[in-house]
C-alpha positions as CSV (number, residue, x, y, z in Angstrom):
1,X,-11.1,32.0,-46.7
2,X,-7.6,33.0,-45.2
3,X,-5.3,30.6,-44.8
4,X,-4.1,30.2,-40.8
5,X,-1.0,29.1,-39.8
6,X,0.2,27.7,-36.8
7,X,3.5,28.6,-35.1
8,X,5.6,25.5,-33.4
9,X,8.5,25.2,-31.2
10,X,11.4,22.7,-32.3
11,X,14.0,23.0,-29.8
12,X,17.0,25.1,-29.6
13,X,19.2,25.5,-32.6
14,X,22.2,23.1,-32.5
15,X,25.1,26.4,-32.5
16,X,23.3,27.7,-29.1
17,X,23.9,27.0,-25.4
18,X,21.5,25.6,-23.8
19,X,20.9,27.0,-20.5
20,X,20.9,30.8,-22.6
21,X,18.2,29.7,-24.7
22,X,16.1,28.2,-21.7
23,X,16.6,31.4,-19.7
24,X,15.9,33.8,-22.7
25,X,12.6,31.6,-23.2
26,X,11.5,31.5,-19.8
27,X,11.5,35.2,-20.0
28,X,9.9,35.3,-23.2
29,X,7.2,32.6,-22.1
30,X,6.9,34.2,-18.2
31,X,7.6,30.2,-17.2
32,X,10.5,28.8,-15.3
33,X,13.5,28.4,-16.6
34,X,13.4,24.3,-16.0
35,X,9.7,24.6,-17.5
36,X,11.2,26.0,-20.5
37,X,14.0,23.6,-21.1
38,X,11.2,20.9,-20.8
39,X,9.6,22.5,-23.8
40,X,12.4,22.2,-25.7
41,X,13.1,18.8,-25.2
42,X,10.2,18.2,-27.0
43,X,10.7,17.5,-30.8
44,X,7.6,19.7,-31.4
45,X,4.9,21.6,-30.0
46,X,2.6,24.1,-31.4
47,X,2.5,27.3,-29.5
48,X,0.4,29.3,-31.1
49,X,-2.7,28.2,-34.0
50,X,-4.9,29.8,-36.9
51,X,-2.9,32.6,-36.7
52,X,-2.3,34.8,-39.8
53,X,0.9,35.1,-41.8
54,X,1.9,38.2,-40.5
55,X,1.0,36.8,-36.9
56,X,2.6,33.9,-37.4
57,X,6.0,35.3,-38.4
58,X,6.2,38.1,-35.6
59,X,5.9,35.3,-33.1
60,X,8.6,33.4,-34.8
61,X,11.3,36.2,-34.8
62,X,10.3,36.3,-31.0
63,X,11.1,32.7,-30.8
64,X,14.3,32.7,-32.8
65,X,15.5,35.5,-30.8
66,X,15.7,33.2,-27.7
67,X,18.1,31.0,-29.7
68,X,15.3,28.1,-30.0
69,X,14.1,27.0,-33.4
70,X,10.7,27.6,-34.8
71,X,8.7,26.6,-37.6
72,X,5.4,28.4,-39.6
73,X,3.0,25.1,-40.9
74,X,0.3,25.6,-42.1
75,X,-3.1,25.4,-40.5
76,X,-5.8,22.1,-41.5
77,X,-8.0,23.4,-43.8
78,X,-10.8,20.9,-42.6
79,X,-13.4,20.9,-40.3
80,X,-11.4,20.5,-36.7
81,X,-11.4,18.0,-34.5
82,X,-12.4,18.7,-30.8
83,X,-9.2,17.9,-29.1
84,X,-10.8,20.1,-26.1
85,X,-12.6,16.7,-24.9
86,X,-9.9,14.4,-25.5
87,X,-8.4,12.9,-22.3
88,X,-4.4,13.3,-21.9
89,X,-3.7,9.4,-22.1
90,X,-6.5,8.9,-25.5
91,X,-4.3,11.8,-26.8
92,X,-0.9,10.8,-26.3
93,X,0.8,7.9,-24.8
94,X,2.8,8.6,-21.8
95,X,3.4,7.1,-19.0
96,X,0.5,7.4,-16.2
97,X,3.0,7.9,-13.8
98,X,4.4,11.3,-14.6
99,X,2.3,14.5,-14.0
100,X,1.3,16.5,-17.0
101,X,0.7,20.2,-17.3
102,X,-0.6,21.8,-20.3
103,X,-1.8,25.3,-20.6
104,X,-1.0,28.9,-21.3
105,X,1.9,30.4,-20.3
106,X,2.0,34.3,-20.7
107,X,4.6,35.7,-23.7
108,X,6.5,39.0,-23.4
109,X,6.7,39.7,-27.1
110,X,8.6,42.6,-28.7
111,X,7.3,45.3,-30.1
112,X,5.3,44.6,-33.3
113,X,3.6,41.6,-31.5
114,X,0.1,41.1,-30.0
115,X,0.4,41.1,-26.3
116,X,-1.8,38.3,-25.7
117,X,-1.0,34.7,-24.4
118,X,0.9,31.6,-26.4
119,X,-1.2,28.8,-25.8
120,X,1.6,26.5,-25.2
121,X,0.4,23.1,-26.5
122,X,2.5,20.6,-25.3
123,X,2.6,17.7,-23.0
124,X,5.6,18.4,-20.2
125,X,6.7,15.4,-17.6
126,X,8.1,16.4,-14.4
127,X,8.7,14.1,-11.7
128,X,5.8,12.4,-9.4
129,X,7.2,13.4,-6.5
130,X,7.5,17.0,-7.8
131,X,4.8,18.1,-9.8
132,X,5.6,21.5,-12.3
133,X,3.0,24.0,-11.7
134,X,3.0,26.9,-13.6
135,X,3.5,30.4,-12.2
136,X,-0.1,32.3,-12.1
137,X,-1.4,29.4,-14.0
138,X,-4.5,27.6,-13.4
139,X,-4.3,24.5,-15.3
140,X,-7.0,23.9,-17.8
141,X,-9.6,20.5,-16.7
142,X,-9.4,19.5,-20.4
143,X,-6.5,18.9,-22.7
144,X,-6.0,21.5,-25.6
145,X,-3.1,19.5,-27.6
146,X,-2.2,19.9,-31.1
147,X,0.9,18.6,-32.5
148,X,2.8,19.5,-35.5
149,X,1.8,16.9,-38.9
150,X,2.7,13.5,-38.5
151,X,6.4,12.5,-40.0
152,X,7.5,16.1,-40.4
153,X,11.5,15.6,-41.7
154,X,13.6,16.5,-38.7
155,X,15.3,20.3,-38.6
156,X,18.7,19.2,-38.3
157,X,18.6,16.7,-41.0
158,X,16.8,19.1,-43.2
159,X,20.0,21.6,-42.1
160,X,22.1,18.8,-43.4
161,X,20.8,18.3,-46.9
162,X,20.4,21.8,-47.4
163,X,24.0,22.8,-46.5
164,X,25.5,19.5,-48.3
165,X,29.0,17.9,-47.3
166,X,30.3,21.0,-46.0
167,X,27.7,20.9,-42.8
168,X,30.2,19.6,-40.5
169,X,32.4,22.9,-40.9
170,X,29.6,25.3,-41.0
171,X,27.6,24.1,-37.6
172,X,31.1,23.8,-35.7
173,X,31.5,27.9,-36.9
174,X,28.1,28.6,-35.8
175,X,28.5,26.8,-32.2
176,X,31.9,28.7,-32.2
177,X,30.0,31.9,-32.9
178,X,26.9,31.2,-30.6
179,X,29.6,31.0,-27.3
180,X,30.9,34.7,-28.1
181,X,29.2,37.8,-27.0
182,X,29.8,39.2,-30.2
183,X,28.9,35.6,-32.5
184,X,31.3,36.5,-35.2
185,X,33.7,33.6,-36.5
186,X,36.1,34.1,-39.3
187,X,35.6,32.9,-42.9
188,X,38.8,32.8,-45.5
189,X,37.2,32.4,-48.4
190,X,34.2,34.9,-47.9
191,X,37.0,37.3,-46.9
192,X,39.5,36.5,-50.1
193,X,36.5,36.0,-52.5
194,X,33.4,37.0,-50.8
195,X,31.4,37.9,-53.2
196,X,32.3,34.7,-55.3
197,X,31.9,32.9,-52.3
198,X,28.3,34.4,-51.7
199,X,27.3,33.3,-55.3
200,X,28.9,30.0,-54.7
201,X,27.1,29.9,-51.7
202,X,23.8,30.7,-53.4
203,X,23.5,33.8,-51.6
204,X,23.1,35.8,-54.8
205,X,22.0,39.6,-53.3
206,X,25.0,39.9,-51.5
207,X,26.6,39.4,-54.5
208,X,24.9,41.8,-56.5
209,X,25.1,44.2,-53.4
210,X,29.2,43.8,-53.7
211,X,29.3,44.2,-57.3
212,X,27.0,47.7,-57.2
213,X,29.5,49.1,-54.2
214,X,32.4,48.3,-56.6
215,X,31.2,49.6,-59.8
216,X,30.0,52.8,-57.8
217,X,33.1,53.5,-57.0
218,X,34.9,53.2,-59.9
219,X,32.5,55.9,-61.1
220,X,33.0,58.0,-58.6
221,X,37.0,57.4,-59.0
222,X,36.7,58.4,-62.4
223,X,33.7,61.0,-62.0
224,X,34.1,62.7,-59.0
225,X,37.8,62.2,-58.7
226,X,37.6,60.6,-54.7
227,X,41.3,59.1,-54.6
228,X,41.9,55.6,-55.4
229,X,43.5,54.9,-52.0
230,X,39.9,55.5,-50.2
231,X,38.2,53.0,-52.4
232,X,40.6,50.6,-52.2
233,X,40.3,51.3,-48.4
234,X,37.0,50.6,-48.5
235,X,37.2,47.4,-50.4
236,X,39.6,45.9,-47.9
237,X,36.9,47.5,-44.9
238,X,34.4,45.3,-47.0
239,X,36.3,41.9,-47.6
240,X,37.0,41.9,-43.8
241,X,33.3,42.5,-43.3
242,X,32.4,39.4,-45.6
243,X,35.2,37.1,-43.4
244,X,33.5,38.3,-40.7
245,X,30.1,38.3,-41.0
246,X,30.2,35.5,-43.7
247,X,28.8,32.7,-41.7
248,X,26.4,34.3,-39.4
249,X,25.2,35.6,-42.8
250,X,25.0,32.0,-44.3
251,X,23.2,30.8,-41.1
252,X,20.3,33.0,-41.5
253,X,20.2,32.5,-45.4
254,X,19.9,28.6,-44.1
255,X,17.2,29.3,-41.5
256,X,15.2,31.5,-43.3
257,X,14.7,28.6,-46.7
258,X,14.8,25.6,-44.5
259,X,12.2,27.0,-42.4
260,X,9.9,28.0,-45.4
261,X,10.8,24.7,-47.0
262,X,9.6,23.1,-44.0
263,X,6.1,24.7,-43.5
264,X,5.2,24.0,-47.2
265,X,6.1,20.8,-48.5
266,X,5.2,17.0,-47.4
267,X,8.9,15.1,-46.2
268,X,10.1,13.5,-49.4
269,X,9.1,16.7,-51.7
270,X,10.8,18.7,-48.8
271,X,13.9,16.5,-48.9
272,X,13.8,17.3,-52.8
273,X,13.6,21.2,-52.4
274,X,16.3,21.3,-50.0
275,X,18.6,19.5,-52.5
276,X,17.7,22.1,-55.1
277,X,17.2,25.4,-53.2
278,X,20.2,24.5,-51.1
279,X,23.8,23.0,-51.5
280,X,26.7,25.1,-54.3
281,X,26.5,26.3,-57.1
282,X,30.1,27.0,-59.0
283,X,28.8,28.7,-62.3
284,X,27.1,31.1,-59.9
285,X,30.6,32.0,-58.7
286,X,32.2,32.0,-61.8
287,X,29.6,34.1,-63.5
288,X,29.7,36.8,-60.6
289,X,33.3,36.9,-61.3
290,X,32.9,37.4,-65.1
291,X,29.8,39.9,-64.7
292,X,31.9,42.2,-62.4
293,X,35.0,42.2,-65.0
294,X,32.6,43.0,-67.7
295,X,31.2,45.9,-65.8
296,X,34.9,47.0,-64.8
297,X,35.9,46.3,-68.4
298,X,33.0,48.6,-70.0
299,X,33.4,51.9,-67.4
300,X,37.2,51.8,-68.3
301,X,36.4,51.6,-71.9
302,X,33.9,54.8,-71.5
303,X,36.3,56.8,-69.6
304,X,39.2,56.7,-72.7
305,X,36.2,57.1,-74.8
């Protein structure tokens, strides 16, 4: 049998504005903007279930887009509980007082995505004296709530242990970045030792990517004779690139595990993985260094030869 996944909402990410990311999911979810601030108040909510893989990561990249966080879990493998006949206050303890509105809200996805409804399955308060009603929504007479698993570790904590003692620096750079149009914020050592830095980092394609560029054009220096001054041009065209682009580039590496970490391991193994995948790793850096002196070291020797 395939495994299904389900697709939940975690709030906005810490580095984006607020009212952006509401307005930007409203759109996405065809609700109001306030209803879509409510949802991310929320800790969690699953907004779409038994979905495939591929499913399941389309409608995340949707999310993300927006600037609000998301998470793939895995689906229950057992037999399903009927949550359909479940009152709201047997379900979930709240307050009798405030109204509740749970249903589907209609998603513009991009292209690439099914264009058929998120069932939004959360439990949004609004006021007594002013109700939240949906636009061109008929609420549902029975409750369809799932939650994400019980005692899931926290995003921004698993953010933290992943990144290590350097968080603080690397979440003020990415709110920096979030309140530019262009979300770019300048890195000093990606741009003096980026590809070091991208080892250190544990980012080790970029690394690999940096040391092919380099080595290509040494060859064609000494192959096709392209003048020394247009490599070294490049180079510099490069280094700024990696100042530039170093953190946004670090944020996504940091999404992308933390996320996967996340939707495949209980809380204490999760804190564990994060410890590993995540955090420095110096001998990384060091041995990038070395491997691209070697390289340099062996095409010079070929050329006298």
């Amino acid at each position: 049998m395939q495994e299904k996944y389900n697709v939940v909402l975690s709030g906005r990410h810490p580095a984006a504005d607020a009212h952006q990311v509401a307005q930007k999911l409203a759109s996405l979810f065809k609700c109001t903007p306030e209803q879509a601030g409510r949802l991310l108040s929320q800790a969690s909510c699953v907004v779409k279930k038994d979905v495939t893989a591929e499913v399941a990561d389309k409608y995340k990249r949707a999310i993300e887009s927006t600037g609000a966080q998301c998470i793939i879990q895995l689906s229950p493998q057992e037999a399903p509980l009927d949550f359909d006949e479940v009152p709201v206050l047997s379900a979930v303890s709240v307050s009798p007082s405030p109204s509740v509105y749970v249903g589907e809200v209609g998603m513009q996805v991009p292209s690439g995505v099914a264009a058929d409804t998120i069932q939004v399955l959360a439990t949004v308060s609004a006021p007594a004296s002013a109700p939240v009603s949906p636009p061109d929504v008929t609420p549902a007479p029975a409750v369809h709530l799932r939650s994400a698993p019980a005692s899931s570790l926290p995003r921004q904590e698993a953010i933290q242990i992943f990144v290590g003692k350097s968080h603080g620096y690397f979440e003020r750079k990415w709110k920096e970045a979030a309140q530019r149009k262009h979300q770019l914020s300048w890195n000093w050592a990606a741009f003096l030792v980026g590809f070091g830095w991208m080892g250190y980092r544990k980012m080790y394609l970029y690394s690999w990517i940096f040391i092919g560029v380099v080595v290509a054009e040494l060859i064609a220096e000494l192959v096709i004779g392209v003048p020394s001054s247009i490599t070294s041009s490049i180079n510099v065209g490069i280094a700024i690139g990696f100042g530039l682009k170093g953190n946004a580039w670090y944020q996504q590496h940091v999404n992308q595990l933390v996320d996967q970490i996340l939707a495949s391991h209980a809380p204490e193994q999760a804190r564990i993985e994060l410890a590993q995948q995540g955090g420095t790793n110096i001998g990384a850096a060091v041995g990038f260094v070395a491997a691209l002196l070697v390289l340099l070291a062996m095409i010079g020797v070929i050329a006298e030869g």
